[in-house]
Every structure is written in structure tokens, then in C-alpha cells.
C-alpha positions in Angstrom: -41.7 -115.6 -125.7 -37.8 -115.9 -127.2 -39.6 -114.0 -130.2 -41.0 -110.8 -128.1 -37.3 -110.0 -126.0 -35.4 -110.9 -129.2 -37.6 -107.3 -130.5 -37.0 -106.1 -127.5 -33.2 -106.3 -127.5 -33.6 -105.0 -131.2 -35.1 -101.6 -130.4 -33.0 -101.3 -127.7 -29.9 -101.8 -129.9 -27.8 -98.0 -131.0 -27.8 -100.0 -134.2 -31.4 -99.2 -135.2 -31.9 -96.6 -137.9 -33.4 -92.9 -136.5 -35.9 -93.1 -139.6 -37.4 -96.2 -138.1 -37.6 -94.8 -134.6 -39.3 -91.8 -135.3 -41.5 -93.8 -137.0 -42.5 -95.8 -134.3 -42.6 -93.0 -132.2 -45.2 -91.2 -134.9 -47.4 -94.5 -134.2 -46.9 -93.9 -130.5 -48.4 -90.4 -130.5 -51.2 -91.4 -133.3 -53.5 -92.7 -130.5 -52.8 -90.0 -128.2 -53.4 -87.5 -131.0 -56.6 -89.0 -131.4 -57.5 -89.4 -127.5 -56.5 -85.8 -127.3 -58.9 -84.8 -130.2 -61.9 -87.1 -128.8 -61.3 -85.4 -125.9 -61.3 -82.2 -127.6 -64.4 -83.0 -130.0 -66.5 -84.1 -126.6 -65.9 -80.8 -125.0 -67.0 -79.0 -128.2 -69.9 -81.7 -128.1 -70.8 -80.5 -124.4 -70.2 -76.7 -125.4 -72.8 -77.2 -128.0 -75.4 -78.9 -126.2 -74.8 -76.3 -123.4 -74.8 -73.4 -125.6 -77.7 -75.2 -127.6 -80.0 -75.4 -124.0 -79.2 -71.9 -123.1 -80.7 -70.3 -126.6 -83.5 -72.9 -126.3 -83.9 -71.5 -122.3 -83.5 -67.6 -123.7 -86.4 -68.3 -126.6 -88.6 -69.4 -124.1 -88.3 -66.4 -121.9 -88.3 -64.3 -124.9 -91.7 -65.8 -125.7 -93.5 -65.5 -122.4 -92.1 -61.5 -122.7 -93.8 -60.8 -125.9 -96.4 -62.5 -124.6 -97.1 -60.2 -121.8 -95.8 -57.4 -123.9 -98.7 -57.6 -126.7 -101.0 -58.7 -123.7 -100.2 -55.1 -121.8 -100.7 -53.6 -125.3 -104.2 -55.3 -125.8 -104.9 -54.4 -122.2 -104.2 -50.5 -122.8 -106.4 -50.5 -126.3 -109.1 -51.9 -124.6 -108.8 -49.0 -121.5 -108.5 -46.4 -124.5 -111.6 -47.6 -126.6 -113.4 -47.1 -123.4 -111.9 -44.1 -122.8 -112.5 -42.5 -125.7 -116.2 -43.9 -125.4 -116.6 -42.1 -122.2 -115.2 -39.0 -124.1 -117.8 -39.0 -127.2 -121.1 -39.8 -125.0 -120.1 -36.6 -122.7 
């Protein structure tokens, strides 16, 4: 315990060298760097995913529209055909 204030009183001291301080200080903001940039990475993450289940959600319904589209189209050649069978018997 004598060990840990002696360091204490040390980096408390106006005799410590500003090379070593800002040192310490760049180990200081390291981890919040990096807390910062998880944080950062698991928003992108989450934008991803989102953006990821909205295209997904989008092909779908794109899908099911064609769908129906070439089902109206098959709908209206069939009418035709029978139209135009009407037309040649008369």
C-alpha cells in the first residue's frame, strides 16, 4: 500500500516530465477511443441490420407486385383470346 501513494505522490509532483504525462494521458483516452468506436461500429452494425431488413421487407413487396402484375396480364390475354374468338366465329 506505501508502494501505490508513493506513485501517487509521484504523478502528483511539478517535477514530472510533460512527455510522460501526455503519455499517460494518450493511454487514458485509448480505451475511451475504443469505447467510443465500439459504440460507433454497433450503431453501424444496427444501421445495417436495419437497412438490411428494410431491402429484404421492399423485395418482398416487390415480389407479390409482379406477381399480381403478370397475373393481371395473364388475366387480360386470356379475355383477348376469347375475344377475338368471339370476333372470328361471327
Amino acid at each position: 500500500m506505501a508502494d501505490t501513494s508513493s506513485r501517487t505522490d509521484a504523478s502528483t509532483d511539478g517535477d514530472t516530465d510533460p512527455r510522460d504525462l501526455g503519455s499517460e494521458r494518450g493511454n487514458l483516452m485509448l480505451p475511451a477511443a475504443s469505447d467510443s468506436s465500439d459504440r460507433s461500429k454497433d450503431k453501424l452494425d444496427q444501421k445495417t441490420l436495419r437497412r438490411l431488413a428494410q431491402n429484404r421487407e421492399a423485395a418482398r413487396k416487390s415480389r407479390l407486385r409482379k406477381k399480381a402484375y403478370v397475373q393481371q396480364l395473364e388475366n387480360s390475354r386470356l379475355k383477348l383470346t376469347q375475344l377475338e374468338q368471339e370476333l372470328q366465329r361471327a
